[in-house]
N, CA, C and O atoms as a CHARMM CRD file, in Angstrom:
* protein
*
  356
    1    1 UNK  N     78.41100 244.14200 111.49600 PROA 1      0.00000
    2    1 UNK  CA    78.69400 244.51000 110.13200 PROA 1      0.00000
    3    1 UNK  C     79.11700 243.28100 109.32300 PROA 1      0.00000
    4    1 UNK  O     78.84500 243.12900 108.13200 PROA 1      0.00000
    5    2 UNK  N     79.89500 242.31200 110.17100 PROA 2      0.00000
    6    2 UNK  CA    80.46600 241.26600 109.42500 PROA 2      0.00000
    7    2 UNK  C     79.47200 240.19500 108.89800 PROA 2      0.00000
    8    2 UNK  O     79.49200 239.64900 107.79500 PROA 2      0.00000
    9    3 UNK  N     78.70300 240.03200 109.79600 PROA 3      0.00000
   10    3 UNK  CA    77.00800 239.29800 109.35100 PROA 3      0.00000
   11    3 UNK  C     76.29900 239.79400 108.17000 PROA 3      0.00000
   12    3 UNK  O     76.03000 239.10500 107.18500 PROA 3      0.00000
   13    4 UNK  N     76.02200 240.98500 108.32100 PROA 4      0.00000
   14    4 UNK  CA    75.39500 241.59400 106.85500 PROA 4      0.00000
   15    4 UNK  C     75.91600 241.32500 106.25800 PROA 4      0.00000
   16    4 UNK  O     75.38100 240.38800 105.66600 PROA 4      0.00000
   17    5 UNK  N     77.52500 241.70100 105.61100 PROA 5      0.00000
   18    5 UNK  CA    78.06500 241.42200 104.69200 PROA 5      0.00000
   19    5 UNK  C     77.83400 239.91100 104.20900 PROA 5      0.00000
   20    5 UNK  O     77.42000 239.48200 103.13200 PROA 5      0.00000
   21    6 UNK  N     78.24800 239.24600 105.38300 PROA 6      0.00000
   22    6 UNK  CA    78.05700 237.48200 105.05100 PROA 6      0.00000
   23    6 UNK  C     76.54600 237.01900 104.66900 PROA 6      0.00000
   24    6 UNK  O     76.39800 235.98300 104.02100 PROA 6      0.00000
   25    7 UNK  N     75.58600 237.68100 105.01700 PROA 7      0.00000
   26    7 UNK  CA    73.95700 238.06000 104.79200 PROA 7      0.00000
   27    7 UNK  C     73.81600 238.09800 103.23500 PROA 7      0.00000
   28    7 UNK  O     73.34700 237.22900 102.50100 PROA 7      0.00000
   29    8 UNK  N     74.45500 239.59500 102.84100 PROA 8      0.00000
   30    8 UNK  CA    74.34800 239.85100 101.48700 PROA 8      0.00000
   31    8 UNK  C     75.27800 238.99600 100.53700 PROA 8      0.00000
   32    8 UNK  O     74.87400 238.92100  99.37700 PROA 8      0.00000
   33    9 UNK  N     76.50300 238.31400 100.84800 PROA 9      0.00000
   34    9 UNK  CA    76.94800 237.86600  99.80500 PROA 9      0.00000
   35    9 UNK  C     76.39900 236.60300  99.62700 PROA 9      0.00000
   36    9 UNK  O     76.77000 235.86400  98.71400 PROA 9      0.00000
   37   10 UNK  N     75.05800 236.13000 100.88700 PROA 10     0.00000
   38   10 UNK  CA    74.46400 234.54600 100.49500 PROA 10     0.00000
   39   10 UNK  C     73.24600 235.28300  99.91600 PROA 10     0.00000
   40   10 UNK  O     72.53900 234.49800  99.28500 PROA 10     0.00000
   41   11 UNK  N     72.97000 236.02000  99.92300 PROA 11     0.00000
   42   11 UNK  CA    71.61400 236.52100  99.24000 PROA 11     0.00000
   43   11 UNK  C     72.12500 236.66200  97.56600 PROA 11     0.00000
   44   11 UNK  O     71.39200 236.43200  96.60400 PROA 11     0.00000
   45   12 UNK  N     73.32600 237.02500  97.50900 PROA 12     0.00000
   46   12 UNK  CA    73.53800 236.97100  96.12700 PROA 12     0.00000
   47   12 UNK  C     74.22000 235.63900  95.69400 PROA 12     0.00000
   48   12 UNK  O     74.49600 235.69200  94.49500 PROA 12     0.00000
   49   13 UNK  N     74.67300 234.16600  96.42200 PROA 13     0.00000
   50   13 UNK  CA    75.27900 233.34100  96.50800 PROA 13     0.00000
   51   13 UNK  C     74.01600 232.54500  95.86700 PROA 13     0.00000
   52   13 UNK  O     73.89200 231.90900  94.82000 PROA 13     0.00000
   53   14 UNK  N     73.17600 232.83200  96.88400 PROA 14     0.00000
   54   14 UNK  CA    71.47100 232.35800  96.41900 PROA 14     0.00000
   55   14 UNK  C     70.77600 232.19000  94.96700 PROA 14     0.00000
   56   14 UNK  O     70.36100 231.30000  94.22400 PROA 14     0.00000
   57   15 UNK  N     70.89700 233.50300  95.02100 PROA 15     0.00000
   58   15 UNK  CA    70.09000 233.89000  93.35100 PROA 15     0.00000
   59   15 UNK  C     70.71100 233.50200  92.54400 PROA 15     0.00000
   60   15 UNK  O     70.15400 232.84500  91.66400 PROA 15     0.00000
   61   16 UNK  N     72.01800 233.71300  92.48900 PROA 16     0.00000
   62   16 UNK  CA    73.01100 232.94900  91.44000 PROA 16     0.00000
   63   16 UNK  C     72.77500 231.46100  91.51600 PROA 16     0.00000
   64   16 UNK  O     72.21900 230.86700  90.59300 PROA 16     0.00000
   65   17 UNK  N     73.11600 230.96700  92.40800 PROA 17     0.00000
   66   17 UNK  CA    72.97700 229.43600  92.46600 PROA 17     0.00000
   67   17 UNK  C     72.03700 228.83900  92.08500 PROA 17     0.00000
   68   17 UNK  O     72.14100 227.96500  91.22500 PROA 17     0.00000
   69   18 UNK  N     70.76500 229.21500  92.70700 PROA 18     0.00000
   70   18 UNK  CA    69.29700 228.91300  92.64500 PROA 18     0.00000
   71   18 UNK  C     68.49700 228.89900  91.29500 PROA 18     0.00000
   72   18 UNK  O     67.44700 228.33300  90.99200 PROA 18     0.00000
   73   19 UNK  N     69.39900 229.76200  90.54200 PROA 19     0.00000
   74   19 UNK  CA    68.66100 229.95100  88.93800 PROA 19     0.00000
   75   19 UNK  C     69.75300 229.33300  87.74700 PROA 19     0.00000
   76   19 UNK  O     69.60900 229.47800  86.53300 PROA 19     0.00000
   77   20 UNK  N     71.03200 228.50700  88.52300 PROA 20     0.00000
   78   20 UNK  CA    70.95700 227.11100  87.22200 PROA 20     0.00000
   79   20 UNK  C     70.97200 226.27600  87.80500 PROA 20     0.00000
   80   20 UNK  O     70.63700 226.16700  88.98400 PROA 20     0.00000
   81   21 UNK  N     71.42500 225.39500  86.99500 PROA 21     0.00000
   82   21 UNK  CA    70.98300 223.84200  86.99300 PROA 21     0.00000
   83   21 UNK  C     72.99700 223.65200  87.34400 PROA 21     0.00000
   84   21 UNK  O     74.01600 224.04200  86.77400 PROA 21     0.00000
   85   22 UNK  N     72.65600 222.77700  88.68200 PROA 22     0.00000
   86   22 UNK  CA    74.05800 221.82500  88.52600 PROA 22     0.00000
   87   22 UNK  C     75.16400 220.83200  87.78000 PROA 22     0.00000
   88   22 UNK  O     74.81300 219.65700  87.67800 PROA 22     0.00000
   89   23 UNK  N     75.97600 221.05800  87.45000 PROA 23     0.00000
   90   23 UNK  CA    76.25000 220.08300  86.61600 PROA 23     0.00000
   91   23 UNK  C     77.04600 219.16700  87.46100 PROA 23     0.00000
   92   23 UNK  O     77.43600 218.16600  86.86100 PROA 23     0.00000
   93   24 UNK  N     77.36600 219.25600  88.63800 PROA 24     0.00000
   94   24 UNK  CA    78.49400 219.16200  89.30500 PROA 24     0.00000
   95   24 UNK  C     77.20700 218.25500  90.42000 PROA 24     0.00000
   96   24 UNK  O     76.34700 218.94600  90.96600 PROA 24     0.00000
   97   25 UNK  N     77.22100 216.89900  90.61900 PROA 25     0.00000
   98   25 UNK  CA    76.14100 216.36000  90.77600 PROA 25     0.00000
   99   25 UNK  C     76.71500 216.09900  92.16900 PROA 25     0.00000
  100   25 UNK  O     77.80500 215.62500  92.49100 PROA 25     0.00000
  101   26 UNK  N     75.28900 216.70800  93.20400 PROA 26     0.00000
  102   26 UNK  CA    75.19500 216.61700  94.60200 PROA 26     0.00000
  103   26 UNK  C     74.99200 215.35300  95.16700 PROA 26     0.00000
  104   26 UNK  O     75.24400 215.22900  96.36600 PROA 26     0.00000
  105   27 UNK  N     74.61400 214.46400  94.58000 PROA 27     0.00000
  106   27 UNK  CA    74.22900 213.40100  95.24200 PROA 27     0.00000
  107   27 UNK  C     75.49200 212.25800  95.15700 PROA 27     0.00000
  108   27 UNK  O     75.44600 211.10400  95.58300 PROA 27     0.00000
  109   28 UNK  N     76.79100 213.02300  94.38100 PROA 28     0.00000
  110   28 UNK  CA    77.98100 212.25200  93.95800 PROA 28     0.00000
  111   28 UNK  C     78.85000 212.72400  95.48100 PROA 28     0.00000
  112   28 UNK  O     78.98500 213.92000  95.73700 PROA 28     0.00000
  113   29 UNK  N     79.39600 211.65000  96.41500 PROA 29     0.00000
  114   29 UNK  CA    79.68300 211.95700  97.56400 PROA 29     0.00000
  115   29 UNK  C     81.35000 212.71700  97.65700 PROA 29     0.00000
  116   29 UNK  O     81.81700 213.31700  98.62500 PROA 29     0.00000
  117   30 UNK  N     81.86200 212.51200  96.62400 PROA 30     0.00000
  118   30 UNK  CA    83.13700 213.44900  96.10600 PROA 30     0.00000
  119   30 UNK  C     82.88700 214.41900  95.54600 PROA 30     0.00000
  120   30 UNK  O     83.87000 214.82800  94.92800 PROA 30     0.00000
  121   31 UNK  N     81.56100 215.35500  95.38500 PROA 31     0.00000
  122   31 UNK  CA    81.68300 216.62400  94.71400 PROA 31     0.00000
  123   31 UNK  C     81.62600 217.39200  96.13600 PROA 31     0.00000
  124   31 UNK  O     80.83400 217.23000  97.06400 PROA 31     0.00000
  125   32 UNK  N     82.71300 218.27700  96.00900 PROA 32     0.00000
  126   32 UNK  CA    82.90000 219.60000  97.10500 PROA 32     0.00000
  127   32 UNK  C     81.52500 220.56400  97.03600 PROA 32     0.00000
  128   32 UNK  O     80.78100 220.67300  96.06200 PROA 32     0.00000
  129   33 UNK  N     81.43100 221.03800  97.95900 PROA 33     0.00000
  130   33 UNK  CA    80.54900 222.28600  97.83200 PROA 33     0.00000
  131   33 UNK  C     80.77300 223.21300  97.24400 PROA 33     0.00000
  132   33 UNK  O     79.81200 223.94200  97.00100 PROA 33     0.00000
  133   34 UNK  N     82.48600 223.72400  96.61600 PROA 34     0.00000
  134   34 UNK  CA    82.92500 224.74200  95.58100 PROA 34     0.00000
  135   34 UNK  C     82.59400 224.11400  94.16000 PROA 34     0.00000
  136   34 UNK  O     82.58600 224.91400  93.22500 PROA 34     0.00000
  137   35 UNK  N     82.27400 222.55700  93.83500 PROA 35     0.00000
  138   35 UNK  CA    82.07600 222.28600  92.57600 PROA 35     0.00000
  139   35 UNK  C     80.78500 222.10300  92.63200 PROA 35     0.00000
  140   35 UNK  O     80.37900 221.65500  91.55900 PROA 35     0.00000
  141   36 UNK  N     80.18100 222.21100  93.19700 PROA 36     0.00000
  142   36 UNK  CA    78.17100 222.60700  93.19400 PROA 36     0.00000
  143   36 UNK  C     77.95100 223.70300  93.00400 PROA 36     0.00000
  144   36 UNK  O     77.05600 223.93100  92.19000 PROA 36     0.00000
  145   37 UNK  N     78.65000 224.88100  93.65200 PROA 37     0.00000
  146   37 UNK  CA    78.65400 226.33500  93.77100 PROA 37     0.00000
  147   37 UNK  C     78.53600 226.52100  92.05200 PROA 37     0.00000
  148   37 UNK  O     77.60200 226.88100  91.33500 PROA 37     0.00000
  149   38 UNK  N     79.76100 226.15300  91.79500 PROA 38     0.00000
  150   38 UNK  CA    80.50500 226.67700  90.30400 PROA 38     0.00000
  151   38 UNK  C     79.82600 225.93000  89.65100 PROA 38     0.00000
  152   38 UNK  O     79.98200 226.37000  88.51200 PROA 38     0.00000
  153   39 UNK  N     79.04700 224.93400  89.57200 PROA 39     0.00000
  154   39 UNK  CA    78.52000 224.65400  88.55400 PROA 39     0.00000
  155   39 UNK  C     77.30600 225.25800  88.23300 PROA 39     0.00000
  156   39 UNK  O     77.04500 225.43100  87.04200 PROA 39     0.00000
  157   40 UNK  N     76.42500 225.65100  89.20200 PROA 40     0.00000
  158   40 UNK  CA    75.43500 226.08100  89.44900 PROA 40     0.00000
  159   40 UNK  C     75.51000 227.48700  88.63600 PROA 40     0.00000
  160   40 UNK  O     74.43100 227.87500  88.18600 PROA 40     0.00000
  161   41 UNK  N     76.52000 228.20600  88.41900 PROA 41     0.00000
  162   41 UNK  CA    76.45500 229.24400  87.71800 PROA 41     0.00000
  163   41 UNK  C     75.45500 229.64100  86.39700 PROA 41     0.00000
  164   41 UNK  O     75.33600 228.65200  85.67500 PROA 41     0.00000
  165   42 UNK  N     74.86100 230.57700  85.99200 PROA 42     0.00000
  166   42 UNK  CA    74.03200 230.51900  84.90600 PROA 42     0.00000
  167   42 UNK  C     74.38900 231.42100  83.91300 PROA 42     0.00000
  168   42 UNK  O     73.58000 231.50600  82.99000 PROA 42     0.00000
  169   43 UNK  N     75.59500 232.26900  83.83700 PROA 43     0.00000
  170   43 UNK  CA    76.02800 232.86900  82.45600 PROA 43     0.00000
  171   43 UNK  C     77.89800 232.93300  82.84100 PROA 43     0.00000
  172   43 UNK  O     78.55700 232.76200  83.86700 PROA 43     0.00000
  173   44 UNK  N     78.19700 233.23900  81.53600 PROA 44     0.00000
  174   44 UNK  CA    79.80300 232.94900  81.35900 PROA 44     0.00000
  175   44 UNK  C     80.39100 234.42300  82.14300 PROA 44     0.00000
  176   44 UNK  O     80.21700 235.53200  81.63700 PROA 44     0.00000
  177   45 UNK  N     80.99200 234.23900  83.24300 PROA 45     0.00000
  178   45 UNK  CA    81.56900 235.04200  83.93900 PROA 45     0.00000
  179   45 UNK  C     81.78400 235.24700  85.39700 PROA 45     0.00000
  180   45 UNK  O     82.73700 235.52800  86.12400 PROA 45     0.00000
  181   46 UNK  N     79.95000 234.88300  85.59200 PROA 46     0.00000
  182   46 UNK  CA    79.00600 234.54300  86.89900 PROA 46     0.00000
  183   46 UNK  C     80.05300 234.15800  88.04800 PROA 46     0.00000
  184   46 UNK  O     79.97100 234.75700  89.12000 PROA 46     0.00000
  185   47 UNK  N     81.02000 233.19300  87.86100 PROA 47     0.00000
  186   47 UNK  CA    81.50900 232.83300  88.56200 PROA 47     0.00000
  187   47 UNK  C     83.00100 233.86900  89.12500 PROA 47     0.00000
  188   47 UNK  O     83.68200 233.72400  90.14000 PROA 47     0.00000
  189   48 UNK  N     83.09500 234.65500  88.27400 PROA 48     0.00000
  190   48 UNK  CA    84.42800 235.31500  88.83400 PROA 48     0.00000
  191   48 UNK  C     83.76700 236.74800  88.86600 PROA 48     0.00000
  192   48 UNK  O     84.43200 237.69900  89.27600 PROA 48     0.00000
  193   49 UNK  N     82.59100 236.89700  88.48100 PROA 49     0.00000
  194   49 UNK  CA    81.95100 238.14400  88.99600 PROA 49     0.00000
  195   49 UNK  C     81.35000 237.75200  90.48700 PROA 49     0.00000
  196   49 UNK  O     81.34500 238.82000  91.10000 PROA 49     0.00000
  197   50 UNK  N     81.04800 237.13500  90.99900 PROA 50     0.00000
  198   50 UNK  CA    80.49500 236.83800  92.75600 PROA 50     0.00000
  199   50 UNK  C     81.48200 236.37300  93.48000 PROA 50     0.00000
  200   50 UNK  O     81.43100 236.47200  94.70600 PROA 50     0.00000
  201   51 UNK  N     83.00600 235.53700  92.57400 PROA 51     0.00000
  202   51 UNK  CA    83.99000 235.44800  93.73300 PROA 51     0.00000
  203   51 UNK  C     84.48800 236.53100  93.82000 PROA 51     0.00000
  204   51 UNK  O     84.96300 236.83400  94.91500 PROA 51     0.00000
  205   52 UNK  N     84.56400 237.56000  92.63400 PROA 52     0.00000
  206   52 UNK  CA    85.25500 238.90700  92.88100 PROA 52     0.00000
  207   52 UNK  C     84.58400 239.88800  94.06300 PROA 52     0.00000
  208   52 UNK  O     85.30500 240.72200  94.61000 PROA 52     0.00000
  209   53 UNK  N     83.43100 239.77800  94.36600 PROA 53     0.00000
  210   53 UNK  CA    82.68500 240.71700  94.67900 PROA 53     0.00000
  211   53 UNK  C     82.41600 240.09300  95.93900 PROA 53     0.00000
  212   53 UNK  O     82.05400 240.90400  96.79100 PROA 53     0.00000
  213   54 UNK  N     82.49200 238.70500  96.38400 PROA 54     0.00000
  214   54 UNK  CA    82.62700 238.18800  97.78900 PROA 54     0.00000
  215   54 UNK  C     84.02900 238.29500  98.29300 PROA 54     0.00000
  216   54 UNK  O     84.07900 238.55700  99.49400 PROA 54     0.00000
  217   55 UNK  N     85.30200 238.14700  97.63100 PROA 55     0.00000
  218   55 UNK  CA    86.06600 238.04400  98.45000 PROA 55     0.00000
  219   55 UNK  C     86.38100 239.81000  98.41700 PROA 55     0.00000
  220   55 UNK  O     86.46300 240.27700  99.55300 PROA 55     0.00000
  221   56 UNK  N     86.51800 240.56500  97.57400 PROA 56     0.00000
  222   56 UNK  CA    86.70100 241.83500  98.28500 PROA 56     0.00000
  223   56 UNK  C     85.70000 242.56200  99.23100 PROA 56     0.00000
  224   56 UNK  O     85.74300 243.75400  99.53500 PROA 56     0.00000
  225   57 UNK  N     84.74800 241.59400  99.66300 PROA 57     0.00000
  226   57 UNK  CA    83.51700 242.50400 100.56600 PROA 57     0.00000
  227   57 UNK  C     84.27800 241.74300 101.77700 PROA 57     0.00000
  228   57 UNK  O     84.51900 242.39400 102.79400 PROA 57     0.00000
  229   58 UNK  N     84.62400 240.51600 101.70400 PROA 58     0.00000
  230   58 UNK  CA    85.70400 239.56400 102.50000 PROA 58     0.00000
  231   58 UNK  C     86.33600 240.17900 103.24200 PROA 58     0.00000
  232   58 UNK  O     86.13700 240.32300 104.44900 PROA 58     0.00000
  233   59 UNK  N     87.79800 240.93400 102.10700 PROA 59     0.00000
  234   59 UNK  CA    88.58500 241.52900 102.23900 PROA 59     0.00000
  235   59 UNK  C     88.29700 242.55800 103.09500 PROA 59     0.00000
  236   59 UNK  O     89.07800 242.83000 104.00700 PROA 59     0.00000
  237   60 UNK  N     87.35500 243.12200 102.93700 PROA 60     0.00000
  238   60 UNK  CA    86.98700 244.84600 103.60000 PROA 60     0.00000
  239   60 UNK  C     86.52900 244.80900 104.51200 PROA 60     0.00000
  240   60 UNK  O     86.25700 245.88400 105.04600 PROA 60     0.00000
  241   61 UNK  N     86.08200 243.14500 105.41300 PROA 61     0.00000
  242   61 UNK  CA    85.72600 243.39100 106.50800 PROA 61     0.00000
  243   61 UNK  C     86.71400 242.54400 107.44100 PROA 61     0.00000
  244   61 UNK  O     86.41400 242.38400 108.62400 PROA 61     0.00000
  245   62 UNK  N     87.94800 241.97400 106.88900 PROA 62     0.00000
  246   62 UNK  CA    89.51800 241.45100 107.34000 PROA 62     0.00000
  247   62 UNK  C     89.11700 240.37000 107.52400 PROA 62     0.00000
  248   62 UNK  O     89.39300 239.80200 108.58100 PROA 62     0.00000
  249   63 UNK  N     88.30500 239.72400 106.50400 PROA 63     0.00000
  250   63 UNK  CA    88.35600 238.22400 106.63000 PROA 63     0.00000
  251   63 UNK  C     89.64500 237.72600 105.55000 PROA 63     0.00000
  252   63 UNK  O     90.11100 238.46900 104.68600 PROA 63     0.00000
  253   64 UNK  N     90.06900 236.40900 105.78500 PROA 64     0.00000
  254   64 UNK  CA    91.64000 236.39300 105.02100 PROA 64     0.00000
  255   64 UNK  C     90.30500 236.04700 103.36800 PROA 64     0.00000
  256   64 UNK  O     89.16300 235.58800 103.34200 PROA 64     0.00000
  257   65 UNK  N     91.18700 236.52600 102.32400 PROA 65     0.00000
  258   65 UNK  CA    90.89300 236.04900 100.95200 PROA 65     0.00000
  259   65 UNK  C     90.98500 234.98900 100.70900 PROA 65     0.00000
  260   65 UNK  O     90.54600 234.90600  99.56200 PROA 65     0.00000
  261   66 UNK  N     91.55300 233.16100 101.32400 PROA 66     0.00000
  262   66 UNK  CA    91.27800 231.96400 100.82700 PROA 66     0.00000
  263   66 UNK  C     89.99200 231.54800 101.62700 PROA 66     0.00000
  264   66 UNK  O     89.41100 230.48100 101.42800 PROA 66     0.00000
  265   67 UNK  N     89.67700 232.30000 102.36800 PROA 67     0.00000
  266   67 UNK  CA    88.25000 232.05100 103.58800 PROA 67     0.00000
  267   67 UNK  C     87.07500 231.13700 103.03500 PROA 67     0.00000
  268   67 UNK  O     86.73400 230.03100 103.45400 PROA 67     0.00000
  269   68 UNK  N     86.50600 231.92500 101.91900 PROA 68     0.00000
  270   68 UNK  CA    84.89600 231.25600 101.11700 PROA 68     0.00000
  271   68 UNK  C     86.16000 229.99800 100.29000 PROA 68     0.00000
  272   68 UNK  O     85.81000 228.84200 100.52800 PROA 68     0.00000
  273   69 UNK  N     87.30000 230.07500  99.53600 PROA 69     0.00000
  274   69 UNK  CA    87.72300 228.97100  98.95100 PROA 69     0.00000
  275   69 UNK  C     88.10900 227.65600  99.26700 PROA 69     0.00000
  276   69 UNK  O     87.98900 226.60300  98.64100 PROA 69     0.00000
  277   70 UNK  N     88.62800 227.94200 100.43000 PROA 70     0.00000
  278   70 UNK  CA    89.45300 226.26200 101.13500 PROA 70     0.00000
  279   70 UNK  C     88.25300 226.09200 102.13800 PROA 70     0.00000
  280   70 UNK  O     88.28600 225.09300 102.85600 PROA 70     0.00000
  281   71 UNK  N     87.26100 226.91300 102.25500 PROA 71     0.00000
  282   71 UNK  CA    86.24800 226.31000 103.09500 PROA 71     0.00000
  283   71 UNK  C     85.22500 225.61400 101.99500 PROA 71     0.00000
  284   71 UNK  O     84.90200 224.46100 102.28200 PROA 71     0.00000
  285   72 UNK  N     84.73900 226.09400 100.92200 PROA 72     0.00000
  286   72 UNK  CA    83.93400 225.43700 100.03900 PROA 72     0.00000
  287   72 UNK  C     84.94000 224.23900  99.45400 PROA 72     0.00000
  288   72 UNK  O     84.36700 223.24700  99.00300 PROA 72     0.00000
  289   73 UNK  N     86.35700 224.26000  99.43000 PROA 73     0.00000
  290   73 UNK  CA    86.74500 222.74700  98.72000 PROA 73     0.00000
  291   73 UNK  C     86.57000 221.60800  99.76100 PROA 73     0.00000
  292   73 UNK  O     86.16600 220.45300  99.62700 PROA 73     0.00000
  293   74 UNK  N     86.80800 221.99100 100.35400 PROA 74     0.00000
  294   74 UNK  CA    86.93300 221.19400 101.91300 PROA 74     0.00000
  295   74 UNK  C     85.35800 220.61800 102.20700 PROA 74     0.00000
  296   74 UNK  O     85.24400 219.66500 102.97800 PROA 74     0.00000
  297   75 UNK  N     84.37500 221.10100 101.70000 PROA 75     0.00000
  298   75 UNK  CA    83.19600 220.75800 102.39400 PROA 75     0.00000
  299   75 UNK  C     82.30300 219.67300 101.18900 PROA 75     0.00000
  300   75 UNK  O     82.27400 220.02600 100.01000 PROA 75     0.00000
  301   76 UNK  N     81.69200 218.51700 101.57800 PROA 76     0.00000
  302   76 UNK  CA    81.03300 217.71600 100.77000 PROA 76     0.00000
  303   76 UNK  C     79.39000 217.91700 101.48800 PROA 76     0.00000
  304   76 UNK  O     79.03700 216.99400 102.22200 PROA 76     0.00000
  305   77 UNK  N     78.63300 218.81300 101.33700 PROA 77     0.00000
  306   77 UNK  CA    77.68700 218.88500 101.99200 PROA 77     0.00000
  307   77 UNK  C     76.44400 218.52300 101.24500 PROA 77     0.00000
  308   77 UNK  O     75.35200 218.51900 101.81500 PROA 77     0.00000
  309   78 UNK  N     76.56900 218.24900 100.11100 PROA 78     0.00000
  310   78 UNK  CA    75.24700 217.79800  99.20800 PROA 78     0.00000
  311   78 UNK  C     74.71200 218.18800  98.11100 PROA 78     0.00000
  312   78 UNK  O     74.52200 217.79300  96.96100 PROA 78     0.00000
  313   79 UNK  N     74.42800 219.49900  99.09500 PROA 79     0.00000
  314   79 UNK  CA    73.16500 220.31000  97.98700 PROA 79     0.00000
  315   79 UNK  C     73.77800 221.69000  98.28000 PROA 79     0.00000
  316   79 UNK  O     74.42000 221.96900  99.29300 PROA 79     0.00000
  317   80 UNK  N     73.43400 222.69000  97.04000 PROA 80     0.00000
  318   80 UNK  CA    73.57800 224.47700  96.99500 PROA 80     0.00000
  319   80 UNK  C     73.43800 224.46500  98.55300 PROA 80     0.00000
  320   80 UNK  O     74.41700 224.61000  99.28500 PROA 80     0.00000
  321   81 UNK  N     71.77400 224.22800  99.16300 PROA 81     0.00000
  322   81 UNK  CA    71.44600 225.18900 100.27900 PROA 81     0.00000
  323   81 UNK  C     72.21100 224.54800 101.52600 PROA 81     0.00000
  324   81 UNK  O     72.51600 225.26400 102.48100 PROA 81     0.00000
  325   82 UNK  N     72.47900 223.34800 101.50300 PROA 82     0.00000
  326   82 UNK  CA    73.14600 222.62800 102.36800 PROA 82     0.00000
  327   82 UNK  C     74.83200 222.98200 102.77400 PROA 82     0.00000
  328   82 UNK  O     75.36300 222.58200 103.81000 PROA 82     0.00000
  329   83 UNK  N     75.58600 223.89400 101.62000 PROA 83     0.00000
  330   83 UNK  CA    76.76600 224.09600 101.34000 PROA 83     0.00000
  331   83 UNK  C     76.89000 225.65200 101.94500 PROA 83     0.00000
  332   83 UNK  O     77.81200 226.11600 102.61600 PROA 83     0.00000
  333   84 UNK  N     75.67700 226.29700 101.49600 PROA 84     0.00000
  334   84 UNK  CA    75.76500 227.74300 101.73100 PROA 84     0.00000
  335   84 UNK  C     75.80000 227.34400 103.29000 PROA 84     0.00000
  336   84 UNK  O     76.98300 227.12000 103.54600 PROA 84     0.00000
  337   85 UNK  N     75.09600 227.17900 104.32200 PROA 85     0.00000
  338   85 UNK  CA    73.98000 227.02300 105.44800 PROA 85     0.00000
  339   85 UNK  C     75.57300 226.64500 106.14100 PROA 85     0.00000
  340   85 UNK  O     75.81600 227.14400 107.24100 PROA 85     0.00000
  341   86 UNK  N     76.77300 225.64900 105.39300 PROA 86     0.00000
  342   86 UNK  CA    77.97100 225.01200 105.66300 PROA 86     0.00000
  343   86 UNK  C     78.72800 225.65200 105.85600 PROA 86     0.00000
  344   86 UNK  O     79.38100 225.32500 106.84700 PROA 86     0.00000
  345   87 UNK  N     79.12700 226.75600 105.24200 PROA 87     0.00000
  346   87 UNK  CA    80.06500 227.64500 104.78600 PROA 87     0.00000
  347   87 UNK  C     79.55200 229.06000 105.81600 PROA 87     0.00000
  348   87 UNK  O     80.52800 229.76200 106.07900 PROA 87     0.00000
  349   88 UNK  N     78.60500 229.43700 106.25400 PROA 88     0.00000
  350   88 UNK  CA    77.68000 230.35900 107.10400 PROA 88     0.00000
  351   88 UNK  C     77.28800 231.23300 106.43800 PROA 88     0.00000
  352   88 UNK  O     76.99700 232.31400 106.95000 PROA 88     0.00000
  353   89 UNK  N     77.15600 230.97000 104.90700 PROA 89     0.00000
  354   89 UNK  CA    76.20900 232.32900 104.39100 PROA 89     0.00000
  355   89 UNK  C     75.34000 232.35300 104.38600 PROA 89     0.00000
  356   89 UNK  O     74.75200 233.36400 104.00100 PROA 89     0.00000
């Protein structure tokens, strides 16, 4: 169950990410994988509508709520797909 969930919230981690443009530049070896994530966003909200909706799917399957956060600050992995793939979504 805990896979699907982690399944579906990169399937929606995906589409979100995948359809803007970064501002938060991957090839800069100090940008985290949470400031690629977040930049990548493509309308005003995007970003606290998919952390809301990942960490309570999080929550509901007793993963702790800083889980997707101190693991995406923590990680310098490059690129969107490189960060997701990092993080195990």
């Amino acid at each position: 169950m805990k896979r699907s969930l982690i399944a579906a919230g990169a399937a929606v981690a995906l589409l979100g990410a995948g359809a803007g443009t970064a501002t938060a530049d991957p090839a800069n070896p100090r940008a985290t994988c949470e400031a690629i994530l977040v930049s990548s966003a493509t309308y005003p909200g995007e970003v606290a509508d998919l952390g809301r909706a990942l960490h309570d799917a999080f929550k509901a399957q007793g993963v702790p709520p800083g889980f997707l956060d101190v693991g995406a600050a923590q990680l310098k992995e490059g690129s969107i797909a490189d960060c997701l793939v990092a993080l195990g979504l």
